[in-house]
Backbone as a ProteinNet text record, in pm:
[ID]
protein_1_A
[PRIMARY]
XXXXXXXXXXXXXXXXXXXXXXXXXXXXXXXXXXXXXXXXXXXXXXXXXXXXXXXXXXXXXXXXXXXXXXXXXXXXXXXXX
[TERTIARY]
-1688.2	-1692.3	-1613.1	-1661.7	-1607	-1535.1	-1414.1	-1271.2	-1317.8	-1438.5	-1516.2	-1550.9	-1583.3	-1679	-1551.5	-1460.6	-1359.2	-1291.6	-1296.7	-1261.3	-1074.6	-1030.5	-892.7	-839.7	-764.5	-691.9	-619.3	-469.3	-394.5	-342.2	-220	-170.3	-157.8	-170.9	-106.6	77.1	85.2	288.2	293.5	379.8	476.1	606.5	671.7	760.8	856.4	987.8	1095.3	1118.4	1103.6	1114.3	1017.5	937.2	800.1	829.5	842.4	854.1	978.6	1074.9	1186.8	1173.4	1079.8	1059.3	972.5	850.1	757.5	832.2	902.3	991.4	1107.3	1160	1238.8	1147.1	1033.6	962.1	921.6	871.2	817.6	925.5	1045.5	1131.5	1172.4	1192.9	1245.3	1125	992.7	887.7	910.3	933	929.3	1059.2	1201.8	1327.5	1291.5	1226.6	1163.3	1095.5	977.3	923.1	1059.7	1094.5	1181.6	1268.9	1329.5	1381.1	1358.8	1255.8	1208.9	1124	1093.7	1025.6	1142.6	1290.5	1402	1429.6	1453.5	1518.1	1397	1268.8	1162.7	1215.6	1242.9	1268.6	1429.7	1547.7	1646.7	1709.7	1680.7	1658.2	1813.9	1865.6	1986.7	1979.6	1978.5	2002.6	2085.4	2222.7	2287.8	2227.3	2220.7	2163.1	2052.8	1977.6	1813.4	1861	1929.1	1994.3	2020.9	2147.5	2161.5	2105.2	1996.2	1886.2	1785.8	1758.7	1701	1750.5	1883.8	1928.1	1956	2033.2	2036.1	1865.7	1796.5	1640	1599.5	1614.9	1541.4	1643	1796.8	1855.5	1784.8	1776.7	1731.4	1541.7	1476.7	1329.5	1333.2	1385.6	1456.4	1432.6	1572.4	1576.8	1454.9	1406.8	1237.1	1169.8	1110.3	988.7	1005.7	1120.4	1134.2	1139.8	1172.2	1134.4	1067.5	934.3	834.7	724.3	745.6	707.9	684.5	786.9	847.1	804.6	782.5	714.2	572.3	489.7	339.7	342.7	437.6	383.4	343	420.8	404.4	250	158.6	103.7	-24.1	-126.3	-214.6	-359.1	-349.3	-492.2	-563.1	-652.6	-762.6	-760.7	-668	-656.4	-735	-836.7	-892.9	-859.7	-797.7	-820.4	-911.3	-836.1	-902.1	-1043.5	-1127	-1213.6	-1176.6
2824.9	2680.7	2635.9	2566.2	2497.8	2416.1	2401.7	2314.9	2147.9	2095.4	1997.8	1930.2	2074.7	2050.8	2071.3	2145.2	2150.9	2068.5	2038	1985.8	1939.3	2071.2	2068.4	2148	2082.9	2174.3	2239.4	2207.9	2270	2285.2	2345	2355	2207.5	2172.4	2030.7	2059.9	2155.4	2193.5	2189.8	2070.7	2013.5	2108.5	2179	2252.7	2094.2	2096.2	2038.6	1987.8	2087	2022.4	1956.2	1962.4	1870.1	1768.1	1703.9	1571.2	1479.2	1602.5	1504.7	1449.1	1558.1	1487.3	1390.3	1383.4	1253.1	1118.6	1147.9	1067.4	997.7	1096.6	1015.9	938.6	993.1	945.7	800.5	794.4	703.1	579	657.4	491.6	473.2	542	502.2	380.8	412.6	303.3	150.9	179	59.4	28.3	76.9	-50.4	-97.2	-12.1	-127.7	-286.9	-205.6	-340.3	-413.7	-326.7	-466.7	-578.4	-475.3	-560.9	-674.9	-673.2	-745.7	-873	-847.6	-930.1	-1006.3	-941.8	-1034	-1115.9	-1108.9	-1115	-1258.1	-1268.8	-1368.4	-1456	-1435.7	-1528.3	-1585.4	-1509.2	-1564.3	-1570.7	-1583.3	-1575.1	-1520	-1432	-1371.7	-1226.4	-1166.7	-1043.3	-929.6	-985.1	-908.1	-900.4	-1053.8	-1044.1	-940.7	-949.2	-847.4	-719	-688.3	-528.5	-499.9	-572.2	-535	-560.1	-632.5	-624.7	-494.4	-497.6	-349.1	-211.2	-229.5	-92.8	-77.1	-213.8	-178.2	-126	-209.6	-168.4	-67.9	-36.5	94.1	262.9	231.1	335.3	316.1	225.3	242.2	328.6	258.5	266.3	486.1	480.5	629	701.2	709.4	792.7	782.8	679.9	621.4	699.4	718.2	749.1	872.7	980	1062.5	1142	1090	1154.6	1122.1	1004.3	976.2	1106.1	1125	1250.9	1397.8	1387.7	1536.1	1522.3	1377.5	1397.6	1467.3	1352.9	1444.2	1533.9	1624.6	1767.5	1834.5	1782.3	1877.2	1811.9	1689.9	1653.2	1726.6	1813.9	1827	1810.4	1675.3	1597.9	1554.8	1609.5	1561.8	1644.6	1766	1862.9	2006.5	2034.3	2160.3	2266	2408.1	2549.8	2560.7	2621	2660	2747.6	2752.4	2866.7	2997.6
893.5	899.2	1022.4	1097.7	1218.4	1205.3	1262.1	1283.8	1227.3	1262.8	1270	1151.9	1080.8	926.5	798.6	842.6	771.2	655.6	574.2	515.2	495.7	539.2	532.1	631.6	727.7	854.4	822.5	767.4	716.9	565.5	563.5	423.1	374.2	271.4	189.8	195.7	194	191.4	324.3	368.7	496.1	479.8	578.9	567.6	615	579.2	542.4	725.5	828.3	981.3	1016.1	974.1	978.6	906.7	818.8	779.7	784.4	829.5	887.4	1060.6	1109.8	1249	1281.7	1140.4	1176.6	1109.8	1012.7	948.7	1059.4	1169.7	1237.2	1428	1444.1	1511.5	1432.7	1305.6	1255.6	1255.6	1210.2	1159.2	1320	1431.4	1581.6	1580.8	1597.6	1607.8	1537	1385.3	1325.5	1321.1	1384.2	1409.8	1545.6	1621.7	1729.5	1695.8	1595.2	1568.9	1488.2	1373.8	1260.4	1366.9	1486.8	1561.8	1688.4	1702.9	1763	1718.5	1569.4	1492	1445.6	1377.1	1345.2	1452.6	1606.5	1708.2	1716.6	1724.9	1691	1604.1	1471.8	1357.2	1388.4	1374.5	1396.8	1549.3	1656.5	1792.9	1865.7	1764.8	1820.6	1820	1906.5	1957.9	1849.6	1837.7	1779.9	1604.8	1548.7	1429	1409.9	1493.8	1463.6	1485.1	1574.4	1556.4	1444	1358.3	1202.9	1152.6	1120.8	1029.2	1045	1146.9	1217.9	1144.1	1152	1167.6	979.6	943.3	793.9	718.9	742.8	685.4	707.3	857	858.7	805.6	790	739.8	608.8	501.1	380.1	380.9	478	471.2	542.4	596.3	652.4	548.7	462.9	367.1	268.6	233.1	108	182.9	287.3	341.1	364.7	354	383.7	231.9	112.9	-32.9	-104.3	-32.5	-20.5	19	148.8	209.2	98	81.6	13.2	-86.9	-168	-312.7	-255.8	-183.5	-177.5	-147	-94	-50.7	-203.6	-291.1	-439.7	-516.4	-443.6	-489.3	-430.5	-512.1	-443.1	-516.1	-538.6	-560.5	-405	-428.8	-306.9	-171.1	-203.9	-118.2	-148.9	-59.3	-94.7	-19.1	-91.3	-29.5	54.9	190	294.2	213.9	318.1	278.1	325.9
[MASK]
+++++++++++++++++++++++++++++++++++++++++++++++++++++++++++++++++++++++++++++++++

């Protein structure tokens, strides 16, 4: 079966360096946005930083045992052939 037709590329199990590195690529992206969207609403610089930085330490750690739950989930994942 060709890469193409595949149904499933890889394993459903994310090894533990893998989802902490899309996990910290991901939240770098969105305190960009949180902060620039606060920095919009309350038009101070310093305020949107801490809003930024408190949200995304909380959204950090969620999305990251978020992650780690689905790896144990494997509905809708099929064995390679």
């Amino acid at each position: 079966m060709t890469a193409l037709h595949a149904p499933v590329s890889r394993s459903a199990i994310q090894n533990r360096k893998r989802a902490l590195t899309k996990t910290v690529c991901y939240r770098l992206f969105m305190l960009l946005l949180t902060v620039t969207v606060a920095w919009l609403v309350v038009g101070d610089v310093g305020d949107a930083l801490n809003i930024g930085i408190a949200t995304n330490l909380l959204k950090t750690g969620t999305y990251y045992l978020y992650e780690r739950a689905w790896d144990h989930v494997t509905w809708g994942v099929s064995d390679p052939p």
